[in-house]
Structure formats: structure tokens, C-alpha cells
C-alpha positions as CSV (number, residue, x, y, z in Angstrom):
1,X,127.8,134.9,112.5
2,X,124.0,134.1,114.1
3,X,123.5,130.7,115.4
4,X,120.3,129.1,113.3
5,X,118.2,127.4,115.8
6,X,115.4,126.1,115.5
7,X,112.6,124.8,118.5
8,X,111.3,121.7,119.8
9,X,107.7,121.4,121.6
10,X,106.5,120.1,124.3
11,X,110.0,120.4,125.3
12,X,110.2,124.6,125.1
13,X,114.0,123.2,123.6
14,X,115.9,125.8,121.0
15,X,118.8,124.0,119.6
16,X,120.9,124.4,116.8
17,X,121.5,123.1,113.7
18,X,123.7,123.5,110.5
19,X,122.2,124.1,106.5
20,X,120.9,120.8,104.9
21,X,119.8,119.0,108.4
22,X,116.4,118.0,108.1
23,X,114.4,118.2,111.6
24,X,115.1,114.5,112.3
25,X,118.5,114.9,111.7
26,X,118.4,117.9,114.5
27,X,116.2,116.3,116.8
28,X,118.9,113.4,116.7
29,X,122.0,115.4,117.2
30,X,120.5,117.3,120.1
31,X,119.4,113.8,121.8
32,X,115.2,115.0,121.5
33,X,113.5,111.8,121.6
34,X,111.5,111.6,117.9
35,X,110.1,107.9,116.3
36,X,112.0,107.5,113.1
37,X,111.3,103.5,112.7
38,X,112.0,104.1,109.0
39,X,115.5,105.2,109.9
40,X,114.7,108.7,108.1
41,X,113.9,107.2,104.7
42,X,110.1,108.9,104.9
43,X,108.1,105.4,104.2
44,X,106.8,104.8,107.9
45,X,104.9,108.3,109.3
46,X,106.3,107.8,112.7
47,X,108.5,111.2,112.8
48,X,105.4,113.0,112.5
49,X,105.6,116.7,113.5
50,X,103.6,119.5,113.6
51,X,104.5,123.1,112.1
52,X,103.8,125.6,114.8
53,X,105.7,128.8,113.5
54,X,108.3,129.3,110.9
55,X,110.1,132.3,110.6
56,X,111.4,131.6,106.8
57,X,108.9,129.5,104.2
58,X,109.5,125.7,104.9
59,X,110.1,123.6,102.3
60,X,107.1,121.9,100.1
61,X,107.1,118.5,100.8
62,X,109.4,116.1,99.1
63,X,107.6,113.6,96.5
64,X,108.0,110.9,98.8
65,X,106.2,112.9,101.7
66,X,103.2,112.9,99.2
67,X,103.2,109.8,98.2
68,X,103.3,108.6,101.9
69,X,100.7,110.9,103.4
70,X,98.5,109.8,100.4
71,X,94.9,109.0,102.1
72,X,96.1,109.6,105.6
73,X,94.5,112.6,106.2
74,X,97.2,114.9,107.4
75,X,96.6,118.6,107.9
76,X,98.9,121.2,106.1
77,X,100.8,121.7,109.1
78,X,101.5,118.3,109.8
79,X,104.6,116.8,108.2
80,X,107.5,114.3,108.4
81,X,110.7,115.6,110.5
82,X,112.7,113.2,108.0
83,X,111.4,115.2,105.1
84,X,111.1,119.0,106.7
85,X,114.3,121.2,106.6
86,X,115.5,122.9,109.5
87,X,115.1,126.8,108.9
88,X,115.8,129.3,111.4
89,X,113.1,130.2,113.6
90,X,111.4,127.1,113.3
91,X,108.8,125.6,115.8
92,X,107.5,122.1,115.7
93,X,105.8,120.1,117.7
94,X,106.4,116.3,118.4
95,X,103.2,114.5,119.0
């Protein structure tokens, strides 16, 4: 069975993960340093990430991603770790 990994920029770090995690959740397990002030509950916009490269679709974001992006200007790309699933092959970058 293939280890899903998924990668972390600037620090050029693959790591793995298991189904369900959401890209906070993996950045915490593999001790990559991410704001989450929020504790992961997707009402502060401090785990911002960027989407570099996603081998499988990501997910659409959650209706609490949408209602706190409202008016903040983010680009498609740009979402919260808390809120993004981990998929294989995925790339994002911290801020």
C-alpha cells in the first residue's frame, strides 16, 4: 500500500498523512510550524495556505471557509489549512 503524502513549502517537506486529516491537522502531526489561533475551528484566517499543485481535485471550500473569506479578497488558490483536506500529491505553501 502507497504512503499518501502530501508537501509543505518553503520547507521542500513531503510528509504523510492518513484519510480525513485536513492540512492543519498534518502540518501539526509532522511538527511544521502553521498559525491556527482559532485552534482549527476556521473563524480566524491565520492558517492561510496557498494551493500550489494538487494531484487529485481538492475539496470546495466548507461553508464556513466562505463565510470567513467573505470580503477578504482571497485568490482561488488561497485557502484555510483547517478547512482543506489532505489529498495525495498535494503542495501548499505557508505564507
Amino acid at each position: 500500500m502507497k504512503l499518501k503524502e502530501m508537501t509543505f513549502l518553503p520547507q521542500n517537506k513531503s510528509v504523510p498523512f492518513q484519510e480525513g486529516d485536513s492540512v492543519l491537522t498534518v502540518a501539526l502531526k509532522n511538527k511544521i510550524p502553521l498559525s491556527h489561533s482559532c485552534g482549527g475551528m476556521g473563524s480566524c484566517t491565520t492558517c492561510r495556505v496557498f494551493v500550489e499543485n494538487s494531484v487529485e481535485p481538492v475539496n470546495e471550500r466548507t461553508e464556513v471557509e466562505c463565510e470567513i473569506i467573505e470580503g477578504r479578497g482571497f485568490s482561488p488558490n488561497e485557502r484555510l489549512a483547517c478547512q482543506l483536506d489532505a489529498t495525495p500529491g498535494l503542495t501548499v505553501r505557508i505564507p
